[in-house]
Residue, then its C-alpha position, 0 to 999 in steps of 0.5 A: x845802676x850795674x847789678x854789681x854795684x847794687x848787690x854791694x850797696x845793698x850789703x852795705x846797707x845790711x852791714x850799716x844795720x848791724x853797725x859794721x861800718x868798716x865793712x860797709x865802707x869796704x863795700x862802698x868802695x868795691x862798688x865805686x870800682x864799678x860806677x865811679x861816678x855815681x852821686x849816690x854811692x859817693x855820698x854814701x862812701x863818704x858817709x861811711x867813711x866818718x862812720x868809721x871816724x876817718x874824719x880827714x878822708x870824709x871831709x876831703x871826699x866830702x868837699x870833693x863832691x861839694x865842687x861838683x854839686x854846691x846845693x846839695x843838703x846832704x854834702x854841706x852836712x857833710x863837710x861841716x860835721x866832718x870839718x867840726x871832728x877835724x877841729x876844722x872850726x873855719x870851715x866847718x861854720x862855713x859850710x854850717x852857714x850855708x846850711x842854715x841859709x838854705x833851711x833856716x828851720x834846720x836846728x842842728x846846724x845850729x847847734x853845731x854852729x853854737x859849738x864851732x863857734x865856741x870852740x874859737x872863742x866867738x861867744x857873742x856869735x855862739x850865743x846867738x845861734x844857741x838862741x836862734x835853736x832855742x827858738x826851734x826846739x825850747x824843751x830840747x836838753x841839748x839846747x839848753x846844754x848849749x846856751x850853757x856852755x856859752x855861758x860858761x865861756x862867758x864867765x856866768x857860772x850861776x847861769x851857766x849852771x842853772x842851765x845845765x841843770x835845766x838840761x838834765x830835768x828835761x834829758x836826766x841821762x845827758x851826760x855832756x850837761x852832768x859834765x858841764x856841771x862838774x866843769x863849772x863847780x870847778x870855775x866856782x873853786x868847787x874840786x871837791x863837788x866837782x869831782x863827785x859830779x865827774x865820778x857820776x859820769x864815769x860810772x854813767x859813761x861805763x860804755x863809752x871810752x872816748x866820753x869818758x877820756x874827755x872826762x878824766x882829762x877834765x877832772x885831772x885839774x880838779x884832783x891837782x887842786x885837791x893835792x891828788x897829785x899821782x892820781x892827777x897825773x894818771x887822768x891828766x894822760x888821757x888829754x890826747x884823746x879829745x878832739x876840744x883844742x883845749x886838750x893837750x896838743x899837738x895829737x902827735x902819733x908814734x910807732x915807738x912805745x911810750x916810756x914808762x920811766x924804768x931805767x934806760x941802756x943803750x935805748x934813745x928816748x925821745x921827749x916831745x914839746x906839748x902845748x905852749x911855751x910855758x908850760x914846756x919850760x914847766x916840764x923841762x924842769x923834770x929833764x934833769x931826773x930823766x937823765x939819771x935813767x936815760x942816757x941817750x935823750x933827745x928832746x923836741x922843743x920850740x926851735x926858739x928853744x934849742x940854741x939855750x937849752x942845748x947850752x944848759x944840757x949838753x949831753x942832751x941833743x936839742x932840735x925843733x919839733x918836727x911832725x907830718x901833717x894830718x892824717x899821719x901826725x908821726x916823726x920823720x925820724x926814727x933815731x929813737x926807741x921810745x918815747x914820751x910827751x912832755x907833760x908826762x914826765x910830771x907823772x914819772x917824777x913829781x908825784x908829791x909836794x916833796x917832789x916838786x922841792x927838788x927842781x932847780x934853775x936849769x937854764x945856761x943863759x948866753x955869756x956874752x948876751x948877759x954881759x952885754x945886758x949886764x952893761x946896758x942895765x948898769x948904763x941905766x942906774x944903779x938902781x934895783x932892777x924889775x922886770x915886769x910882765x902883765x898879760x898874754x900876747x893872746x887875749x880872749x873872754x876867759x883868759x882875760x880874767x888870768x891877766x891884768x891891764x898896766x894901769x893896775x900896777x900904779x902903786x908898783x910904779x911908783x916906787x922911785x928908786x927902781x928901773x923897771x924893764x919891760x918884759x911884755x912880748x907882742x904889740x904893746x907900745x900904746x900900753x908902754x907910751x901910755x906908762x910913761x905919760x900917766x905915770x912918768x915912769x919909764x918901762x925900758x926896753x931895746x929895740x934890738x931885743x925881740x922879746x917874742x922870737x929871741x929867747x936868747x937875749x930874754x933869758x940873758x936879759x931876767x938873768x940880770x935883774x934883780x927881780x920879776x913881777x909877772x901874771x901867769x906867763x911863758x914870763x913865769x916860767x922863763x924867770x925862774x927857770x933862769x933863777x932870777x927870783x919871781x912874784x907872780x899873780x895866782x888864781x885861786x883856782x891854778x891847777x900848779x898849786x896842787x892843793x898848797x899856798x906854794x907855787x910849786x912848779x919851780x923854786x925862788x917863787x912867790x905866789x900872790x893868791x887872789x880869793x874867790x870873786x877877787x879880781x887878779x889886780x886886787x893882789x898888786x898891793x900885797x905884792x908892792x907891799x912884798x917888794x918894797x919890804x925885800x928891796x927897801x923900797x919908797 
């Protein structure tokens, strides 16, 4: 090794002792300048490099290097640990594989094999690697904590907590498993303990800012389910900072400031599309008192947005969300001067119950598409017409509990005197065939109609009927931001209740609330009883 480089390697390796990482990576990175072949100081830059938390260049340089020296420990570990900080959950359990293959004693890439895998939903997967570390180290904290997690995804909420708390006798300063406490009195309906366990936390966590973003994103629901709408609103705006897929997305980045809701002259403000589909038409629904303080507004949409929304708000421009890739994740355009993610216009404008009474239908559908399905239902009968949806297109251990399956609607179905259109989006032909043969009705539909891509003709399609009867959906939120009247299945423990028996976020609903440890499907009756006293039906 070059005296050069050996002088800056051992300054690196002081600057690493006294945690200044950033210039040690400045020093490894001289140092390559010399010897740019050097194993050693490659690992060691790499290494730096997520200490520095540039975890997008540390996986790169890392699965560099695992191209040239596929065997090597410290190279696995690090491609996975970097690839686990990107919320590369595919890759990281990749590499984490090949690391338990090799040393299968290694508890760690157990743990984080637990995590990536829960992180994606594989819980059968997951609570096998945290049993497989439980083996290895039985009185560690973090096990425990980890099974716990599983647990929760499971919906075992008693377990889970008996778990956490177990973590906490073992580590009594282990903040993830006080957490996960709060998270699960939050599944049990719990807000109010909840959030005196999630205050715990934060006084706890006074040192570490990005713990405690995480938290106050969590604890945001709970403070809605309580009707701590102004506060809920402020914690709900540290979502971005966590790396958890379930924190609000995309984690786009901008040079412009963000808005904070004075009044606007001649500045252009730029309003981004955040999580799905539903939640965007949720938040749309504030674009009206945006423009009484911004007159220049450009909005960023799902593209299968832009051609309705652009007829519902003219004086709006309308074009589908564009980004760069990581690591830069900012605008291609700089045809604005501010600008502000969807969700936080909830904060500007929707910060009491009173609040939320002032949305209205906002959605124009296309004159043409609603005549042609005007006649198309008319062709039908003459009878009531129903929308109906049931699930999601994606399903998962969690979100199944939010859903129903067709067969629960039996005693919706068979009212005699009504047409009921399907308004299902994704694969759900076997379920439609199988109405039909059960129960001899009917779930029309077109083929002509894509229910998933031509939100055109399904907004023109719920503007005809007469009625929607959905679970938590886009559905939910396409029917009324239409302003065709909507029954929807509520968990008791929906965040957009905000603490009422009022499905708030839009007007012309009505909510049917299931109780604790009441299945969804539980509430159909009430809502056949609903419809059949509305519409007079048999």
């Amino acid at each position: 090794m070059k005296f050069e480089t050996q002088k800056l390697m051992r300054s690196a390796e002081a600057a690493n002792k006294s945690k200044n990482f950033a210039k040690a990576n400045t020093l490894y990175y001289k140092a390559l300048g010399y010897e740019p072949d050097n194993l050693e100081l490659r690992i060691q830059h790499a290494q730096s490099l997520f200490a520095i938390k540039e975890f997008i260049r540390s996986a790169d340089h890392f699965h560099r290097l695992h191209t040239e020296y596929q065997d090597d420990l410290r190279i696995l570990n690090g491609c996975a640990i970097s690839y686990l900080n990107t919320g590369r959950f595919d890759l990281a359990t990749l590499f984490l594989k090949k690391m338990v293959a090799k040393n299968p004693d290694d508890f760690q890439s157990w743990m984080n094999l637990c995590f990536a895998a829960g992180s994606t939903g594989q819980h059968s997967d997951c609570l096998f690697y945290a049993m497989q570390a439980m083996q290895l180290k039985p009185l560690d904290a973090k096990v425990h904590n980890n099974l716990g997690s599983v647990l929760l995804q499971l919906l075992r909420f008693k377990d889970a907590l008996i778990s956490f708390e177990t973590a906490l006798k073992l580590d009594p300063k282990n903040l993830d498993a006080m957490s996960n406490i709060a998270t699960t009195l939050s599944k049990m309906g719990e807000s109010k303990q909840a959030l005196d366990v999630y205050e715990h936390c934060l006084v706890l966590a006074n040192k570490d800012p990005e713990f405690q973003s995480a938290v106050k994103y969590r604890m945001s629901f709970d403070l809605f389910r309580t009707g701590q709408l102004e506060h809920g609103w402020k914690m709900y705006d540290f979502g971005f900072d966590p790396v958890d897929p379930r924190s609000r997305s995309p984690k786009r980045k901008f040079k412009a400031p963000l808005w904070n809701g004075k009044p606007l002259k001649n500045e252009t403000l730029l309003i981004w599309r955040e999580q799905g589909l539903g939640d965007e038409l949720v938040f749309f629904g504030a674009l009206k008192d945006a423009q009484q303080l911004a007159k220049k507004i450009i909005v960023e949409c799902d593209g299968r947005l832009v051609p309705v929304l652009s007829r519902s708000f003219p004086d709006i421009t309308f074009r589908e969300q564009a980004y760069y890739g990581h690591p830069s994740m900012q605008s291609p355009f700089d045809d604005f001067d501010v600008q502000i993610p969807a969700g936080s216009l909830m904060g500007l404008f929707r910060n009491s119950i009173d609040d939320f009474r002032k949305t209205a239908a906002y959605v124009i559908p296309c004159p043409e598409r609603k005549t042609d399905f005007m006649k198309r239902l008319e062709s039908l009968s003459n009878r009531t017409k129903i929308g109906i949806c049931w699930r999601s297109g994606i399903l998962n251990t969690e979100r199944n509990n939010y859903y129903t399956s067709i067969s629960d609607w039996e005693q919706v179905l068979k009212f005699k005197n009504v047409d009921f259109i399907n308004l299902q989006y994704g694969d759900c032909k076997e379920e439609v065939d199988n109405v039909a043969a059960h129960f001899g009705v009917t779930l029309h539909q077109w083929p002509d109609l894509n229910l998933k891509d031509d939100l055109e003709g399904v907004f023109a399609l719920i503007s005809c009927l007469d009625h929607v009867v959905t679970v938590d959906t886009a559905v939910s939120a396409m029917a009324p931001a239409v302003g065709t009247h909507t029954s929807v299945l509520v968990p008791d423990n929906s965040w957009f209740l905000f603490g009422s028996d009022e499905y708030l976020i839009f007007p012309g609903m009505t909510p049917h609330i299931n109780a604790k440890n009441q299945a969804l499907r539980d509430l159909i009756p009430s809502l056949a009883s609903d419809l059949a006293s509305r519409f007079s039906l048999e």
